[in-house]
C-alpha positions in Angstrom: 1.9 2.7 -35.0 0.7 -1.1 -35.1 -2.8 -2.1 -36.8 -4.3 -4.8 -34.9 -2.5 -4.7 -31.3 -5.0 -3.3 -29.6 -8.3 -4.8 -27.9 -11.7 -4.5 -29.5 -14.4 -6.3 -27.3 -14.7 -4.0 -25.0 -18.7 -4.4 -23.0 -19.9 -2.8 -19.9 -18.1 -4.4 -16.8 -19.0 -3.9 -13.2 -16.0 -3.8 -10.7 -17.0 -4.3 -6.9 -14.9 -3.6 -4.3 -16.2 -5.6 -1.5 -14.3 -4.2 1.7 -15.5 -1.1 1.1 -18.6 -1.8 -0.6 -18.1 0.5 -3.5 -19.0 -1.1 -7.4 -19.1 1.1 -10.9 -19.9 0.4 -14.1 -17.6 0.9 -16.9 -16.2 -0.7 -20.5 -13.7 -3.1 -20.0 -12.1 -6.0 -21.8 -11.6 -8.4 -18.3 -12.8 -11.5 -18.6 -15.1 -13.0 -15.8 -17.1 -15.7 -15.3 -19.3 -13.8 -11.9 -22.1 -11.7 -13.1 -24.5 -9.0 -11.0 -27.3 -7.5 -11.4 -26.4 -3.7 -11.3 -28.7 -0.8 -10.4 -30.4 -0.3 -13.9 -31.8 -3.9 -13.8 -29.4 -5.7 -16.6 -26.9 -8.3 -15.3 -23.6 -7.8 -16.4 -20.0 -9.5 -15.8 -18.3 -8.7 -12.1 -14.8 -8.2 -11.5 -13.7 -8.3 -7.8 -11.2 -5.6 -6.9 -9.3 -6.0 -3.5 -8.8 -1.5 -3.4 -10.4 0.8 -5.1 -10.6 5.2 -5.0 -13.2 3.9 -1.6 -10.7 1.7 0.1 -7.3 2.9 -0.9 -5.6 5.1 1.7 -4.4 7.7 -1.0 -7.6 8.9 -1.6 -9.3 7.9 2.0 -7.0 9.9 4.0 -6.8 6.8 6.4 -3.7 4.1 7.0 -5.2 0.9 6.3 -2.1 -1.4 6.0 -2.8 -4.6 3.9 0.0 -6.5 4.2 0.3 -10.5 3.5 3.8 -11.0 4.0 5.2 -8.4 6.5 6.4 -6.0 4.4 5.6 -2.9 6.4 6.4 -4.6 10.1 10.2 -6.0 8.5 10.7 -2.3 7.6 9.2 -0.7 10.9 11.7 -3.1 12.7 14.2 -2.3 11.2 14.0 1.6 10.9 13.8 1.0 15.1 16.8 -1.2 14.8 18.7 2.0 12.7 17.2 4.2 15.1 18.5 2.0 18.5 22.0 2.2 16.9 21.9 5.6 16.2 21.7 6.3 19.6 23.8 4.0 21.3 26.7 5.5 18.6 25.9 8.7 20.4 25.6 8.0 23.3 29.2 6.2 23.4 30.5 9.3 21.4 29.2 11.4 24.7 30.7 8.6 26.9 33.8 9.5 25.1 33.7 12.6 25.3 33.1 13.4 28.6 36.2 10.7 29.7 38.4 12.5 27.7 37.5 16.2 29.5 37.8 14.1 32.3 41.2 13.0 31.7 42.3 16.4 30.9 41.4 17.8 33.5 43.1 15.7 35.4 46.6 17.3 34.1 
């Protein structure tokens, strides 16, 4: 294994998630600028985290979609789009169908 690669100034870092309104303490090598006074009365650097275990649907049970750039509507339309041919394919195939009993019967 490589000597050397690996970081050693770890300090205690607080990262807040916001949204949810969730922060915890822990050692970490980020680099901030933002500091906050924590819970035992010492300051120390603040990361901000946009999900966390309190906001992330995984653990919250809930569907909170954050989204920028459509993602999840582009695939919604076009899972509907598969869906609308799928059944207009059947539909035709019954169309076809039944024209053809029809025609044989006919005979």
């Amino acid at each position: 294994m490589k000597s050397s690669i690996h970081p050693t100034t770890y300090r205690p870092v607080v990262f807040s998630d916001d949204v949810a309104g969730f922060a915890f303490l822990t050692q970490s090598t980020a680099q901030t600028t933002e500091t906050i006074k924590w819970e035992d009365g010492n300051e120390y650097p603040l990361v901000k985290i946009h999900i966390s275990s309190a906001s992330h649907p995984y653990f919250t049970g809930e569907e909170k979609i954050i989204d920028t750039e459509g993602r999840v509507d582009r695939f919604k339309a076009r899972a509907a789009a598969a869906e609308a041919r799928k059944q207009a394919l059947a539909n035709k195939a019954k169309k076809a169908a039944a024209n053809k009993a029809k025609k044989s019967d006919e005979k």
